[in-house]
C-alpha angles and dihedrals in degrees: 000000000000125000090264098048090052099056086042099055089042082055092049095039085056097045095056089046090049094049077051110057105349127267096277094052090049122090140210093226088043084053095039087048095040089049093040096228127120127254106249074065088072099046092049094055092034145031098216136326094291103056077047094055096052084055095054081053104051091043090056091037085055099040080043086051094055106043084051084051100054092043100043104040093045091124087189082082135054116263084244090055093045082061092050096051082049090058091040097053091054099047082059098052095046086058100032087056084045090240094292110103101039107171123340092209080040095066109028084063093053088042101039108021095091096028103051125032088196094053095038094057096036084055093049100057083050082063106049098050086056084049092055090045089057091040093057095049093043095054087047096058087046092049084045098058092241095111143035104305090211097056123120109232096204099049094040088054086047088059095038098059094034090046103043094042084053089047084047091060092040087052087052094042083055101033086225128104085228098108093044084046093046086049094058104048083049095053106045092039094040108021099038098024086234123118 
C-alpha cells in the first residue's frame, strides 16, 4: 500500500469499529489489529486519537458529502423524488447494517459534543453542510411548485436533519425502520404539503 492508503485504510478500519462501539470504547491497538499494520503506522499519520478521530470525521463527512451530492443535485429527478432516494437510502443502510451502526456523524455527536469542544464544533459544521444540501434542494422544490409555496427551506432542512437523525436512534433502539418511516410520510405530507 502507499502512504496515503495506509492512513486511509487505518481511517476506514476505525470508522467501521466506531460505528461499532463509539469512539471512547475503541481503541488504537483494536484500529492498528483490525487494519494488520503496525503501531509506529499510526504515530506517523496522527498525533493521537483525536486528531485521529477528527480524521475519521472529515473522511466520512467528505465520502457523506458526496453521496448527498450525487443524490440532491440528480437533476434527472424532482427535487421531491431526490428526497425520497435520500430517505430510501437510508432506510437501506439502517437494515442493511442490521440496526446496529445508524449515523457515524449521528453518534459521535451524541458520544463526543459535551465531552470534547474540538469535536463538538468540527461535528457541527458536519451538520450544517448536510443542512445547506438539504436547504438548497428543498428551495428548489418550492421554487419548482412541487411543494408548499409558503415553506421555509431553511427551517424545513433544519427539521429534516434534526428529525431524521433522531428517527434514525429510535430505529436502532427498536431494531425496526417504523420511526424513519414514520418520519418520511410526516415530512413530505407535513413539512412539504405533498402525499
Amino acid at each position: 500500500m502507499t502512504s496515503n492508503d495506509t492512513r486511509n485504510h487505518i481511517i476506514h478500519t476505525g470508522a467501521d469499529l466506531i460505528g461499532q462501539k463509539g469512539f471512547g470504547a475503541t481503541g488504537i491497538n483494536a484500529v492498528l489489529t483490525t487494519a494488520g499494520v503496525p503501531k509506529g503506522s499510526f504515530y506517523h499519520y496522527f498525533s493521537s486519537k483525536n486528531d485521529f478521530g477528527l480524521a475519521v470525521i472529515d473522511t466520512f463527512a467528505q465520502e457523506y458529502d458526496t453521496k448527498l451530492d450525487r443524490i440532491l443535485n440528480d437533476g434527472s429527478r424532482s427535487c421531491v423524488d431526490r428526497l425520497r432516494a435520500y430517505f430510501d437510502s437510508g432506510l437501506e443502510t439502517m437494515t442493511s447494517g442490521e440496526f446496529t451502526r445508524g449515523c457515524l456523524i449521528g453518534n459521535l455527536g451524541q458520544e463526543l459534543a459535551g465531552q470534547n469542544e474540538t469535536f463538538r464544533k468540527h461535528l457541527d459544521t458536519v451538520f450544517q453542510g448536510w443542512e445547506k444540501r438539504f436547504e438548497r434542494c428543498i428551495e428548489e422544490a418550492r421554487q419548482a411548485g412541487d411543494v408548499d409555496a409558503t415553506i421555509n427551506p431553511t427551517d424545513v432542512a433544519s427539521f429534516l436533519l434534526s428529525g431524521w437523525e433522531g428517527a434514525i436512534l429510535r430505529a436502532k433502539v427498536l431494531k425496526s425502520t417504523e420511526p424513519m418511516e414514520r418520519f418520511v410520510r410526516v415530512f413530505f405530507r407535513q413539512c412539504l404539503g405533498v402525499a
